[in-house]
C-alpha positions in Angstrom: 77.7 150.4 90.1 78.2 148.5 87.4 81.0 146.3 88.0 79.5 145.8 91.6 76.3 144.0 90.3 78.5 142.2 87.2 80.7 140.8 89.6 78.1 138.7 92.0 76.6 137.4 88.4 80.2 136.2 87.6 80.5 134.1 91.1 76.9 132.9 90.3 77.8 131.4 86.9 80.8 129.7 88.6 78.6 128.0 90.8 76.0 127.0 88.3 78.7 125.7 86.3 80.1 123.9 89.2 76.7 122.1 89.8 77.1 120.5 86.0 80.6 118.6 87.4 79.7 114.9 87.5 80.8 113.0 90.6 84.3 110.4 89.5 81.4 107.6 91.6 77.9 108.6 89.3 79.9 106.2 86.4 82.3 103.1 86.5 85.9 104.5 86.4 86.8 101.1 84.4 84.9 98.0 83.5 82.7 95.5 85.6 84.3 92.1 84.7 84.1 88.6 86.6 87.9 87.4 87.7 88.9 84.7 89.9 91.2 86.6 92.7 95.1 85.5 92.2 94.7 84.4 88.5 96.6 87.2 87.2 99.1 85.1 88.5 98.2 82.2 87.2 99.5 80.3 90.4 96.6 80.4 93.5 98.5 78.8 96.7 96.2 76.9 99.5 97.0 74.8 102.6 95.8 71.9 103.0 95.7 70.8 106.3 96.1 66.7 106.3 95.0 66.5 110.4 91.6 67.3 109.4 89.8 64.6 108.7 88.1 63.4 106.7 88.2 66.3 104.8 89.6 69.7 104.5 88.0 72.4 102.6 90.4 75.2 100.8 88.5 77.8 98.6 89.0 80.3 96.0 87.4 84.2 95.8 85.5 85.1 92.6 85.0 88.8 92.3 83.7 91.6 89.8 85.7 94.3 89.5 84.6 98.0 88.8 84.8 101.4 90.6 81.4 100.7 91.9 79.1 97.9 93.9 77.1 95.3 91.9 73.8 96.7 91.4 72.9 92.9 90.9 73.5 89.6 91.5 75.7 88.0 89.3 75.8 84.4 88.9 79.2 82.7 88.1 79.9 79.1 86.5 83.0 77.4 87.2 84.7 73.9 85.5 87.9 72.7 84.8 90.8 73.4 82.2 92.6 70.1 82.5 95.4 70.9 80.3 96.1 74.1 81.7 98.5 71.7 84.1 100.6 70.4 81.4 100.9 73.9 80.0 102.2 74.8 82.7 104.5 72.4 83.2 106.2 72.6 79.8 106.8 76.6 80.1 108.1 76.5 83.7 109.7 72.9 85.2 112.0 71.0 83.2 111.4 67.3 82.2 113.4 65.7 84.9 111.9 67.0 88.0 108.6 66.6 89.8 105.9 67.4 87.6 102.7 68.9 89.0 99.7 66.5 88.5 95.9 67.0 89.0 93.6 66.4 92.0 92.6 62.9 91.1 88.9 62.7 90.9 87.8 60.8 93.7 89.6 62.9 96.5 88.1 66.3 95.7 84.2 67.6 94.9 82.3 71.4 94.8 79.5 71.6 96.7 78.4 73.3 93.9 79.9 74.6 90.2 78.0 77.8 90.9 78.4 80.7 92.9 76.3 84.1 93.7 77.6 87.3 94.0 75.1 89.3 95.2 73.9 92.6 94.6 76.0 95.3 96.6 79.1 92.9 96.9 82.6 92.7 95.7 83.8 89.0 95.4 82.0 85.5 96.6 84.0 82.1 97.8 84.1 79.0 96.1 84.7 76.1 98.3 86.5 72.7 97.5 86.2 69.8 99.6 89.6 67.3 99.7 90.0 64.2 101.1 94.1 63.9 101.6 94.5 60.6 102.6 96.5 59.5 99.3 98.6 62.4 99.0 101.9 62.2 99.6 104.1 65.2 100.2 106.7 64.7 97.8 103.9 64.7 94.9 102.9 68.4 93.6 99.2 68.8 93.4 97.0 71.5 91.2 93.3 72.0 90.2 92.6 73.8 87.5 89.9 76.3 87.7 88.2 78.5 85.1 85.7 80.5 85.0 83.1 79.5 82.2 79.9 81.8 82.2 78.3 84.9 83.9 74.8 86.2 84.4 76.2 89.8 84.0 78.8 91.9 82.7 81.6 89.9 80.9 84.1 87.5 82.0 87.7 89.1 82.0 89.6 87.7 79.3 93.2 87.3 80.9 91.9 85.9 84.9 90.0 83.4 84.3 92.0 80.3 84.6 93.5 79.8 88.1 96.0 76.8 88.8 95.1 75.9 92.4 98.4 74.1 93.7 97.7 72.6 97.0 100.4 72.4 99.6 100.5 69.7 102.3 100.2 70.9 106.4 99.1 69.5 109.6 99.6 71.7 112.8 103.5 71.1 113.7 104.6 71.8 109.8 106.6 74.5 108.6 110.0 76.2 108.8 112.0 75.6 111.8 115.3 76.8 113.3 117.4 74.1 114.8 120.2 74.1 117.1 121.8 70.4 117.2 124.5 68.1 118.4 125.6 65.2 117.1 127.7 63.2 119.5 129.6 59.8 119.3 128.2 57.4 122.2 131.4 56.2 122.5 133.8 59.0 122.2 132.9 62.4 124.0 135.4 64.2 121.6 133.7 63.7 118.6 130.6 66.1 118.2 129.4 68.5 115.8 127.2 71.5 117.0 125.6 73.1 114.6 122.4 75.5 113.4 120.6 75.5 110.5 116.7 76.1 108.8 114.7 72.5 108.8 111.5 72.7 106.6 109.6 70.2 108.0 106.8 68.4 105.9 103.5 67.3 107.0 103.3 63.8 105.9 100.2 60.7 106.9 98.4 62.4 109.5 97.3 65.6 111.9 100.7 64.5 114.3 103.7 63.5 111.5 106.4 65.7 109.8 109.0 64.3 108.0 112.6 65.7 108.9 116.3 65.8 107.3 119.2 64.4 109.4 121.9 67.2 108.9 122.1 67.0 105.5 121.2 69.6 103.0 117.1 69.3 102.0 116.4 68.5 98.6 114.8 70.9 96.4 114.4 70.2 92.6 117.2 69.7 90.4 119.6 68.9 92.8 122.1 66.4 92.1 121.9 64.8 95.0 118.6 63.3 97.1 119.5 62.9 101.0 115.3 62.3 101.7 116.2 58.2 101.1 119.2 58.2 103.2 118.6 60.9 105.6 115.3 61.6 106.6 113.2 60.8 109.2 109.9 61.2 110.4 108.7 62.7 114.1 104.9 62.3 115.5 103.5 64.8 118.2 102.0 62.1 120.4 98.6 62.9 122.6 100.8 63.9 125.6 103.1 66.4 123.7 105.8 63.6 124.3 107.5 63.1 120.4 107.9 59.1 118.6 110.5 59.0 116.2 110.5 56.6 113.0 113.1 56.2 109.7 111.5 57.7 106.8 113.1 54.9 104.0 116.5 54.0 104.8 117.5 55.8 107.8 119.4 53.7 110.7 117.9 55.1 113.5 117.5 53.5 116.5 115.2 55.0 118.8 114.4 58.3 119.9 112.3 60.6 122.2 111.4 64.2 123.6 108.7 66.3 124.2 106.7 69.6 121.9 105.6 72.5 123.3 103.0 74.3 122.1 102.9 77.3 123.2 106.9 77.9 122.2 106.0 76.2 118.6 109.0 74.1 119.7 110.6 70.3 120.1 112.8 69.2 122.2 114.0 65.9 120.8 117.0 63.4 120.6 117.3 60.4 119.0 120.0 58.0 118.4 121.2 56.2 114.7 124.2 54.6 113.2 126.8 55.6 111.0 129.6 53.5 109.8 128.7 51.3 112.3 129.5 53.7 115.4 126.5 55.0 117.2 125.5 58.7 117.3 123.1 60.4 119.3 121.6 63.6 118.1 120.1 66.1 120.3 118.4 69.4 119.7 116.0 72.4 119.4 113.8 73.4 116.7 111.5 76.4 116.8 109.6 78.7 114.6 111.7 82.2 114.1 109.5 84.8 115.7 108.5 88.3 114.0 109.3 90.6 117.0 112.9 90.7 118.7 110.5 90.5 122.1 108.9 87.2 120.5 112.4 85.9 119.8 113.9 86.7 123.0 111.3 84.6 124.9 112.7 81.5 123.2 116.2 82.5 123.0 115.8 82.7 126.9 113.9 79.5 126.9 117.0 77.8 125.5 119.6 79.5 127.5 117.7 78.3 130.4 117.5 74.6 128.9 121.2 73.1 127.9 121.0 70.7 125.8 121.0 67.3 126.9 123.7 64.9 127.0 
């Protein structure tokens, strides 16, 4: 009788003791701090998209982290570490390529150097206004953002500067897949098909991207720079119909074709000069799609469209 009466007394203390178990969500599993989102990287990438004018507006997150919701509002004060660029610059590029520079005054401003993250949330946005219109797209652009005070908890020591390096895009911008021809106007025999990535850059407005001509695109370091030479620069019209211009030194002659939109794709020629012969390139270029379904609508497209002569 004993050891029936002990036994219910034994599951009793279990559950008693049980009851004394704090829940892992009564306490913060690791500290509350204030961090700018991405700084632990120290590089914070945003587009900037030069067709909307006169401004466009990019914009970092400032959060608190912590195993729990803010049981206040915190408010956060943000400047600038200007040398945090140059920093940079010495650790990671070497002297004789393009060195990143800062926003120049007059073409950004903050609505505000303080944000509120209130009680119950997680992070908060601070927005940056930029006028483009100086920018060019061979020029590397960063703003350097820190984090300076907080109403509550602490700032984290290691997040708190973010190097906000802007990139230049309009709406036709991007990477590209092109399939080409180059053909002598004079001489049917002589033609070069080939296929190859084009990056193209968004450069003076919401319609422009500048192009390469065949030639490899220069990236930094290279010994040689084609963009003088052999680049060019292609504007999306009102009517989807495509202008073509020389970017510096290009001999091109004139040129033509239409964008579609809903492919993401040009269909373009244009005609230039080389050792005094003339040579018309024609082509394709579209934006690789993430599904083979996606991919196969524009492979179709282009079986269905030869290129032109």
């Amino acid at each position: 009788m004993k050891n029936i009466i002990l036994l219910p007394l034994a599951l009793l203390s279990l559950l008693f003791a049980g009851c004394d178990v704090e829940s892992p969500m009564s306490k913060d599993l690791y500290p509350q701090q204030v961090y700018i989102v991405g700084a632990t990287d120290k590089i914070v990438d945003r587009d900037l998209n030069i067709g909307h004018l006169p401004a466009d507006t990019v914009s970092i997150s400032v959060a608190v982290s912590g195993s729990r919701p803010t049981s206040q509002d915190v408010l956060v004060t943000l400047g600038e570490q200007d040398d945090a660029i140059s920093i940079y610059d010495t650790k990671n590029l070497s002297a004789l390529v393009t060195q990143y520079r800062k926003l120049a005054s007059g073409v950004y401003s903050y609505p505000s150097n303080k944000l509120t993250i209130k009680a119950g949330q997680v992070y908060n946005t601070f927005p940056i206004y930029i006028t483009p219109t100086t920018f060019h797209c061979d020029s590397l652009y960063m703003l350097p953002l820190k984090l300076t005070s907080t109403s509550a908890y602490s700032l984290i020591k290691t997040d708190t500067v973010a190097l906000v390096r802007i990139n230049m895009v309009n709406n036709y911008s991007g990477l590209y897949y092109m399939n080409g021809v180059i053909r002598n106007t004079t001489n049917a025999k002589d033609s070069l098909v080939y296929k190859m990535a084009r990056n193209l850059k968004a450069t003076d407005n919401g319609q422009t991207v500048r192009m390469y001509h065949y030639k490899n695109e220069f990236v930094q370091g290279d010994n040689t720079d084609y963009r003088p030479t052999n680049a060019l620069k292609m504007t999306v019209n009102a009517d989807n119909t495509l202008t073509f211009a020389t970017w510096l030194n290009f001999p091109i002659i004139a040129g033509g074709g239409k964008y579609y939109p809903d492919l993401m794709m040009y269909d373009f020629w244009y005609t230039f000069t080389e050792s005094g012969v003339v040579k018309k390139t024609v082509g394709y270029l579209y934006k690789a799609r993430t599904t083979t379904a996606g991919q196969r609508v524009i492979d179709d497209w282009i079986e269905a469209h030869p290129l032109a002569k």
